[in-house]
N, C-alpha and C positions, 0 to 999 in steps of 0.2 A: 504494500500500500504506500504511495509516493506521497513526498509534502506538500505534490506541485495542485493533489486535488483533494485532499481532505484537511478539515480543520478542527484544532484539540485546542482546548485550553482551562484554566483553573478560572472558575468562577464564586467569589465567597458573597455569602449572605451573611447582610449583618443588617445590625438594628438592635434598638432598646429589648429588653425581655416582654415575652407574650405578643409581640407584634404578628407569627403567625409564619416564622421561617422555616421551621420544620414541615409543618403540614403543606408551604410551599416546593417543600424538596423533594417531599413523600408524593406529591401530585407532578411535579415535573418528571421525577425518574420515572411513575408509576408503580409503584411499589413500597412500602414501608420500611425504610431506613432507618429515619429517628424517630422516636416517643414524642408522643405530644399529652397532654393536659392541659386546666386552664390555669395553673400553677404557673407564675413567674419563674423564670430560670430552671426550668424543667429539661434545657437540653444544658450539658455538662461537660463538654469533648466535642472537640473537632470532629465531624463527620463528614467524608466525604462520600456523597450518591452520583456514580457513573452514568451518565446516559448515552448507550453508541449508536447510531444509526449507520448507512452504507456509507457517507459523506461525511459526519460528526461525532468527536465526541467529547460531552461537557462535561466534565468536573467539578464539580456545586461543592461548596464547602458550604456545611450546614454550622454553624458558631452559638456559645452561649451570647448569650444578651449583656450586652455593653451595658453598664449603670456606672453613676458618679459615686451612689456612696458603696464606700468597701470596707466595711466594719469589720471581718473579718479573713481568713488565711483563703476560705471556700472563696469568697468573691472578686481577692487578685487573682486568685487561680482562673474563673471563670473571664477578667477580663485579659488575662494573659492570654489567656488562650484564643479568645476573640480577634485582639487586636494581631498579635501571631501572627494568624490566620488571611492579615491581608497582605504580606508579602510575599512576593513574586506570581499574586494572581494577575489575569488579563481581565478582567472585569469582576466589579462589583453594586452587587443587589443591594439599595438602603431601602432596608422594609419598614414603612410606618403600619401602623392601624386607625386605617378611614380620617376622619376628618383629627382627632383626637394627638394633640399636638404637646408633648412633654417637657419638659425640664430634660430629659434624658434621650429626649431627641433629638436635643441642641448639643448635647456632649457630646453622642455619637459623629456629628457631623465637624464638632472639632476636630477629634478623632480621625477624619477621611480628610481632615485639608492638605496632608505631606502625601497624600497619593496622588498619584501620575497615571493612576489606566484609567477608562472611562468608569464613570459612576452612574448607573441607571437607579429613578427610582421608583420604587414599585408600592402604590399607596394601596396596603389589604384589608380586607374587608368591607369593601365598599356596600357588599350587597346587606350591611351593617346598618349606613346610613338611612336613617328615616327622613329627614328632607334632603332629599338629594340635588336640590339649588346650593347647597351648600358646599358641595362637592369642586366645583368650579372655582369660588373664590378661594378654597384651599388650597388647589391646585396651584393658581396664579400667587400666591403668597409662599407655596412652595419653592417655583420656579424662582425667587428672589433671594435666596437662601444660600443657593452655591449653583454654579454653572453643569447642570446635570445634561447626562449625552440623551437622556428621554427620560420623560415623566410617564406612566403607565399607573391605573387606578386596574385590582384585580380583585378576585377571591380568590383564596385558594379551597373554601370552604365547598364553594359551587361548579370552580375549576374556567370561571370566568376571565379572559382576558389571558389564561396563562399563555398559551399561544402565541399572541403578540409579546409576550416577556421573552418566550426561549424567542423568539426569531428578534429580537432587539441584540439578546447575546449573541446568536450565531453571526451578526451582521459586524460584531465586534471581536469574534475569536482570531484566532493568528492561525497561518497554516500550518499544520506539523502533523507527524504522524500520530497515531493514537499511544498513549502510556499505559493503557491496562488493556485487556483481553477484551473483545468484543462481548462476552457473557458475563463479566465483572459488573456489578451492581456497585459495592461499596470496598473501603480500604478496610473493615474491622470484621473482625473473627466474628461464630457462632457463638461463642464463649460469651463476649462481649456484648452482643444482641440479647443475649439469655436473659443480662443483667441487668439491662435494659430495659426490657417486658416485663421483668418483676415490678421494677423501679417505678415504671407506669402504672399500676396497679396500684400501688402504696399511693404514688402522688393524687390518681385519681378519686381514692377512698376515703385518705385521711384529709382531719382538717388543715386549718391556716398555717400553722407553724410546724407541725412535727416533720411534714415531708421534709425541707431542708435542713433537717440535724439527720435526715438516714441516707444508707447509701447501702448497695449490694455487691457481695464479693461470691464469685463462682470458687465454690471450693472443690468440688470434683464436677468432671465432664466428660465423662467415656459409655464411646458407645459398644454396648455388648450386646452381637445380635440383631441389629437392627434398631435396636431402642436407644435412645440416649436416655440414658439416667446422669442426672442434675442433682447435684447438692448445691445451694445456694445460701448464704449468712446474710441475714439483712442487719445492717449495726446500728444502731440508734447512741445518741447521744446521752441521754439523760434513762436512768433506772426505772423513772415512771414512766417513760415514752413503750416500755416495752410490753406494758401488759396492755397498752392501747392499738399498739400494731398488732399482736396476736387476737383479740377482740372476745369480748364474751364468751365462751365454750371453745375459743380457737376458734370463732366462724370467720370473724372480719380474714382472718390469715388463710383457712381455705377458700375464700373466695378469691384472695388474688391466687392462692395457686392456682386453682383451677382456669380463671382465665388466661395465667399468664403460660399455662402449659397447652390451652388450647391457641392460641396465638404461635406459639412454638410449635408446634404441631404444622400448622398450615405454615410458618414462614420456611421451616426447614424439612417438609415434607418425609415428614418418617413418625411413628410413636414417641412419647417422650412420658418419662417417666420422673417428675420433678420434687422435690422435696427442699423444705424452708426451716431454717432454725430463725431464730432474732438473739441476736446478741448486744452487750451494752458496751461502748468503746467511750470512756466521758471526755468528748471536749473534740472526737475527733476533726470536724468541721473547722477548725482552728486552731491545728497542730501540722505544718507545713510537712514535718516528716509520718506523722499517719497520712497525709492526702497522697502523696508520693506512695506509701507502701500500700493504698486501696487504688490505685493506677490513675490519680489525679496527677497526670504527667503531660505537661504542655512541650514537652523536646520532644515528642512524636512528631 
């Protein structure tokens, strides 16, 4: 495959948290990559979703959500890994959410002024908006902001508009050959995803605060037979957090297994066989050498 007719390049999405870049990357590649909930800062790690056609192929960097305050060790982590994320890409996605304009909108866009590739940006959620006359003058108050290579209002909820988003990228990739395998989806293991689909599950269950003091470590993953059997640790910060994640009779805790095994089921197409401890680790959310040894490691 020659560089003289196909075109590759690294695309990152970025944006304040809950703007909706996840479910944007899970709808462009077609397929579920990253976790979503209505949890802030619910994505954690660089993710990258491949997409290759006979002509293209785009590399979406999926990133946590850029925020100003960082109160603790988890949200340098999350902004390292963000900001990371936009070196040596060929384009980059600034997602807002519909008309709804932040404090933390304005930082991410400090954020983008030392970049050099083009900057597309992609206002989501529009099918959001209830007066939508209002959509326009936000538009024109956006365009004022910083010199963007296109303004694009989308959903990714409805899957509106993304079309003209990938063909705004394609118009801006570079020639080159492709860097991963025409059937490559993502750069991150099964392992990885596993821990993932748990993690969605917690966040989408529990309430306001507990989901960001837990996190999930794959501690066994072999398949015997056909089946994968999972052992999974979910750690929680705090002693009380723990009989709250387990829930009444152990129910709340069988219900995330059970969806998060039927999820793994259909993404990795085989039986799986999954099993959940909760364990207490105090403080680990802000202890830079626990976030490193649960694989909060922004040098990938």
């Amino acid at each position: 495959m020659s560089a003289d007719n196909f075109q590759c390049g690294f695309v990152a999405l970025v944006g304040r948290p809950n703007v909706g870049k996840s479910t944007i990357l899970n709808r462009l590649v077609g397929q579920k990559i990253s976790i979503t909930s209505r949890r802030p800062q619910t994505t954690r790690h660089r993710i990258l979703g491949i997409k290759t056609d006979a002509n293209h192929q785009i590399i979406y960097v999926d990133t946590p959500g850029l925020h100003a305050r960082q109160p603790r060790a988890m949200n340098r982590y999350l902004n390292r890994a963000a900001y990371d994320s936009l070196a040596d890409v060929d384009v980059v996605v600034f997602v807002t959410e519909g008309t709804r304009w932040q404090d933390d909108d304005d930082w991410v866009l400090r954020k983008l002024e030392d970049v050099r590739c083009p900057v597309i940006a992609a206002v989501n959620k529009v099918d959001r908006i209830a007066d939508k006359a209002t959509l326009l003058p936000f538009l024109e108050e956006l365009s004022g902001k910083r010199e963007f290579a296109e303004i694009i209002p989308v959903s990714a909820r409805t899957g509106a508009q993304l079309p003209e988003l990938e063909a705004a990228v394609l118009r801006r990739l570079p020639q080159s050959p492709p860097f991963y395998d025409a059937d490559q989806v993502t750069d991150r293991s099964q392992r990885f995803l596993a821990a993932e689909l748990v993690r969605e599950k917690l966040f989408r269950k529990l309430g306001e605060e507990i989901p960001y003091g837990l996190t999930v470590e794959i501690e066994s993953f072999k398949d015997e037979k056909g089946v994968l059997r999972i052992h999974a640790l979910i750690w929680v910060e705090k002693a009380g957090h723990k009989p709250i994640v387990i829930g009444a009779g152990g129910q709340l805790l069988k219900e995330v297994g059970r969806e998060a095994r039927e999820d793994m089921q259909k993404a990795f197409d085989q039986k799986v066989f999954l099993q959940l401890w909760v364990k207490v680790k105090e403080g680990w959310a802000d202890d830079e050498r626990a976030l490193h040894s649960l694989g909060y490691d922004e040098s990938r």
